[in-house]
VOPAGU-2260 file (C-alpha; in pm, 1 decimal, decimal comma):
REM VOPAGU-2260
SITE   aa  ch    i         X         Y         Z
SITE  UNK   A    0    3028,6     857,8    -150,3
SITE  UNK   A    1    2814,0     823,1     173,6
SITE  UNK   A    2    2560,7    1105,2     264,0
SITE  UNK   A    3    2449,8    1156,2     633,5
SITE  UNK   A    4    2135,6    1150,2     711,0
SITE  UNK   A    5    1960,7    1281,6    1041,3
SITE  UNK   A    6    1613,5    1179,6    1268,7
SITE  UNK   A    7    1374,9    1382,8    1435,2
SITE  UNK   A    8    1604,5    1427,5    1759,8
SITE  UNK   A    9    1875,9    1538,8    1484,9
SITE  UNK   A   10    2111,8    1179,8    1545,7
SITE  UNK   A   11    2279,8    1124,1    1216,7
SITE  UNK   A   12    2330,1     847,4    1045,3
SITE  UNK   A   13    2581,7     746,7     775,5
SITE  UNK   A   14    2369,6     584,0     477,9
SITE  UNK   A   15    2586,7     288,9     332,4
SITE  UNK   A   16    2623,4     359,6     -14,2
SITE  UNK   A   17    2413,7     -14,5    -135,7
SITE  UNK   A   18    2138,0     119,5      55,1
SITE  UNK   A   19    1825,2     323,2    -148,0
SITE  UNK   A   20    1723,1     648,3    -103,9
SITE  UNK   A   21    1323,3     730,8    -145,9
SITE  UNK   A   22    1155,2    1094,8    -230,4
SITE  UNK   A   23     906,9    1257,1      36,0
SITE  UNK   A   24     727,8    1536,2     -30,7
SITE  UNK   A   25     575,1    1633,1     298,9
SITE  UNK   A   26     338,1    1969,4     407,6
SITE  UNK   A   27     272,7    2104,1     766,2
SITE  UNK   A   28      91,9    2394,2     937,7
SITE  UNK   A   29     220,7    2614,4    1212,1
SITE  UNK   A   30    -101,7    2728,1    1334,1
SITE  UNK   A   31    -115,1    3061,1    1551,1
SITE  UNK   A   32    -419,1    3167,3    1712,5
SITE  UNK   A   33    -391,0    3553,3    1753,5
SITE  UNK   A   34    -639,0    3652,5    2078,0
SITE  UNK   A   35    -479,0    3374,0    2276,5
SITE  UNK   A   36    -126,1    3384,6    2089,3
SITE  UNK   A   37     -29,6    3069,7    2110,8
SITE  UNK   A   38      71,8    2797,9    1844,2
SITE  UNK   A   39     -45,2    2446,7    1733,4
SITE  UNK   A   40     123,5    2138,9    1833,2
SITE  UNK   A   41     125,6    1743,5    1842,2
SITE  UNK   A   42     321,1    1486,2    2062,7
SITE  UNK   A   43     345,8    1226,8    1738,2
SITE  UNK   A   44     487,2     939,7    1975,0
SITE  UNK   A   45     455,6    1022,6    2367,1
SITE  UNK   A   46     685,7     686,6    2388,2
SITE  UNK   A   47     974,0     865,4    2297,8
SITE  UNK   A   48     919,0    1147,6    2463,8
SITE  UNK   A   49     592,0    1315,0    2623,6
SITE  UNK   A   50     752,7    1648,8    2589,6
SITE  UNK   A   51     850,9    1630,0    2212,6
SITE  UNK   A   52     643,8    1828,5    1976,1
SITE  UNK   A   53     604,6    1841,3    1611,7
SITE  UNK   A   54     324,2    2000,8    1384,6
SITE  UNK   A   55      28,8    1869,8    1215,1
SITE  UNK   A   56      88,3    1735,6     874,9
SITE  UNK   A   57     282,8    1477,4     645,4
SITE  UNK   A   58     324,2    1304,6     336,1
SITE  UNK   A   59     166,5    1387,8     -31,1
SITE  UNK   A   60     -11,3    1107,4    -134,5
SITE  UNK   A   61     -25,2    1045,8    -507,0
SITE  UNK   A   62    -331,8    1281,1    -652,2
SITE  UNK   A   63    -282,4    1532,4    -417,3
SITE  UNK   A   64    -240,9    1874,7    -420,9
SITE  UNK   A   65     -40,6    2025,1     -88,2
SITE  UNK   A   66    -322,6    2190,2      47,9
SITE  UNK   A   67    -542,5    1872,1      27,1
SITE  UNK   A   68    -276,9    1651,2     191,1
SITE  UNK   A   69    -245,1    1935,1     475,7
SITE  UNK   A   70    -588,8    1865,6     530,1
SITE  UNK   A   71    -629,9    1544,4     525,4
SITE  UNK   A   72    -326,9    1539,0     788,5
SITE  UNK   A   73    -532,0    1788,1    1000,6
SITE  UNK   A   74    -818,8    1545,2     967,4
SITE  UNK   A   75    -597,0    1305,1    1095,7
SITE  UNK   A   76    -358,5    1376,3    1350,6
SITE  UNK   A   77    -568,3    1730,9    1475,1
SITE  UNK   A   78    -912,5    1606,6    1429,6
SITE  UNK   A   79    -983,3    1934,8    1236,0
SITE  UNK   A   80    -930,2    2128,7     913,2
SITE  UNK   A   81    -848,9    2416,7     818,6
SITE  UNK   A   82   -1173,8    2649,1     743,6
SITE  UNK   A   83   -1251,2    3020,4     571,3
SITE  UNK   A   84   -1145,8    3164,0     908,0
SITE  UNK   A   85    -766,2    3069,0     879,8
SITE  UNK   A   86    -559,1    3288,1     667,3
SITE  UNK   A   87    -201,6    3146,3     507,1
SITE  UNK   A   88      67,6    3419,1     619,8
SITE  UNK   A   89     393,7    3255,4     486,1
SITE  UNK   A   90     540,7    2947,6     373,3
SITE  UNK   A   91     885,3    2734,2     378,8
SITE  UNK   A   92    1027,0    2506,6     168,4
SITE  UNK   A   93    1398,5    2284,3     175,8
SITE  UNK   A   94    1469,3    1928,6     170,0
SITE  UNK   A   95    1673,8    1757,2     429,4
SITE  UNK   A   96    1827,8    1373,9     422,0
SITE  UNK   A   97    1609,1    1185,4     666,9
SITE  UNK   A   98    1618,9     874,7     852,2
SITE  UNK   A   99    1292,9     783,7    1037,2
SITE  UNK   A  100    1294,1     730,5    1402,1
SITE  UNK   A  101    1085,7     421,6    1395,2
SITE  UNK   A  102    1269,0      73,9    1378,7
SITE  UNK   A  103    1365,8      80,3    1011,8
SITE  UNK   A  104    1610,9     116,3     774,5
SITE  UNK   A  105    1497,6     355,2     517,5
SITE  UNK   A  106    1637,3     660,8     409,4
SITE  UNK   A  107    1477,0     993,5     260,2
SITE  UNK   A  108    1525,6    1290,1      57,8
SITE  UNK   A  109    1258,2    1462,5     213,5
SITE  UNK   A  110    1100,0    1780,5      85,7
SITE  UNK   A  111     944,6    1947,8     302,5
SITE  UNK   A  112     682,8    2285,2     317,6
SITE  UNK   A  113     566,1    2443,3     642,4
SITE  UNK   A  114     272,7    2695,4     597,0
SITE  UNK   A  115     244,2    2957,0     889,5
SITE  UNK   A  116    -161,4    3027,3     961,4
SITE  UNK   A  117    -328,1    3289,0    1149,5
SITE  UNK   A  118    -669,8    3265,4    1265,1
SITE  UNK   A  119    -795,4    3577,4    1485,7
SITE  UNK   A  120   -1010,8    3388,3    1775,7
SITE  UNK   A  121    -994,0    3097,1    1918,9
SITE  UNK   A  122   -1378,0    3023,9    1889,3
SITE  UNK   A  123   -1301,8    3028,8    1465,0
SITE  UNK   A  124   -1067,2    2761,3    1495,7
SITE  UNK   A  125   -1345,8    2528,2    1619,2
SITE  UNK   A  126   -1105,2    2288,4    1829,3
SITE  UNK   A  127   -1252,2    2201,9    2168,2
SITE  UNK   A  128   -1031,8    2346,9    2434,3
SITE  UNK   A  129    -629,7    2429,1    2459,9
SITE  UNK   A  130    -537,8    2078,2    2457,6
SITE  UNK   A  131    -706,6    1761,1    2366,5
SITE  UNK   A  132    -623,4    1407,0    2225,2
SITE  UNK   A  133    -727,8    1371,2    1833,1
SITE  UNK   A  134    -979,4    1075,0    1829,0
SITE  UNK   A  135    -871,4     937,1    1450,2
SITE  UNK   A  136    -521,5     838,3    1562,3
SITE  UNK   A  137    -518,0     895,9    1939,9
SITE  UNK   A  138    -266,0    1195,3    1937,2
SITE  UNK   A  139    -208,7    1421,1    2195,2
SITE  UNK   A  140    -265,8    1822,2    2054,5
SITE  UNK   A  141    -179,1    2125,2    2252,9
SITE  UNK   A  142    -171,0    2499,4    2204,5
SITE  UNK   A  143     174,2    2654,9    2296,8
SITE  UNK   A  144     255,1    2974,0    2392,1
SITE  UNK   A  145     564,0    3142,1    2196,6
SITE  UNK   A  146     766,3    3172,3    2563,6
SITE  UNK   A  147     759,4    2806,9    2573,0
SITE  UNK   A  148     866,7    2757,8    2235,3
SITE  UNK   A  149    1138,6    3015,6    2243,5
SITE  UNK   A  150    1287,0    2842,7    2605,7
SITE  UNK   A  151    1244,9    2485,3    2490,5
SITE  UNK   A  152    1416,2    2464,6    2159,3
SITE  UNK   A  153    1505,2    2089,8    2184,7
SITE  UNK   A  154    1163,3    1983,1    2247,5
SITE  UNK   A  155    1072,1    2025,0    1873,6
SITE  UNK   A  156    1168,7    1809,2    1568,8
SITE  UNK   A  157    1492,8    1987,4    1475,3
SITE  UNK   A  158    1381,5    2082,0    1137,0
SITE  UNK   A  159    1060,4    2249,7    1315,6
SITE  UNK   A  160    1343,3    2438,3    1470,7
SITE  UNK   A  161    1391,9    2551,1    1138,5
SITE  UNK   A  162    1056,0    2688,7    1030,2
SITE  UNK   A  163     990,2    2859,0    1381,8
SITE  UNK   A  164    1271,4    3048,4    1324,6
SITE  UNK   A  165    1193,9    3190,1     961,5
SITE  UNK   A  166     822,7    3168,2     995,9
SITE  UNK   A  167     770,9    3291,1    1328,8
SITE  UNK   A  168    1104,4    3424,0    1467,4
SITE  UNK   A  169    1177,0    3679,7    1229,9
């Protein structure tokens, strides 16, 4: 039986039945800074689309635990970790069939978990203004406000669509 799988802009794609399926398990933090209220995001590929916005994180390497991969994701795509000063508030967890946007043909069962953090001033976070571009891998990262969010619902990876509702939605 074929499965359907979806990308990022939520296309799907019927998986033909000789083709493999891999495991992902993948982490990601919402990030919320309270006295400015607004939210943590990255434009992963500004190719596609400048106004398309995902969140910091990724894969699990091998040897990891989640929080360390979260981290080292940070590191990567943010240019910062998480410190003392950021509190976990909730977390998400499903799996989803996935099909990467880039020019491939692999498909996923990707498990995913999105953390929600708070930090209570923007001067604990320790990032260098409201928007900047991560210097690791060259990544655009910007600070939404929650009116923005709520508006532009298509602007976000569709299964980010997912945690924003349940982690900061409701």
């Amino acid at each position: 039986m074929s499965e359907i799988f979806f990308n990022g802009f939520g296309v799907q794609y019927l998986k033909p039945e000789h083709k493999e399926t891999r495991k992902r398990h993948s982490a990601y933090a919402i990030i919320h800074v309270k006295d400015i209220d607004k939210y943590l995001f990255i434009v992963p590929n500004k190719e596609i689309k400048k106004d398309f916005f995902k969140l910091a994180g990724g894969g699990i390497k091998k040897g990891e635990d989640i929080l360390q991969a979260l981290n080292r994701e940070l590191i990567e795509e943010v240019g910062f970790p998480l410190n003392d000063n950021f509190k976990k508030v909730k977390e998400i967890s499903y799996m989803f069939n996935f099909k990467p946007m880039r020019d491939t043909d692999e498909y996923w069962y990707n498990y995913q978990t999105y953390y929600l953090f708070e930090v209570e001033k923007f001067e604990d976070t320790g990032y260098p203004a409201e928007s900047w571009i991560s210097k690791e891998e060259d990544i655009p990262v910007q600070l939404l406000d929650i009116k923005y969010i709520v508006k532009n619902p298509k602007n976000f990876h569709f299964t980010i669509q997912i945690a924003i509702e349940k982690l900061i939605l409701s």
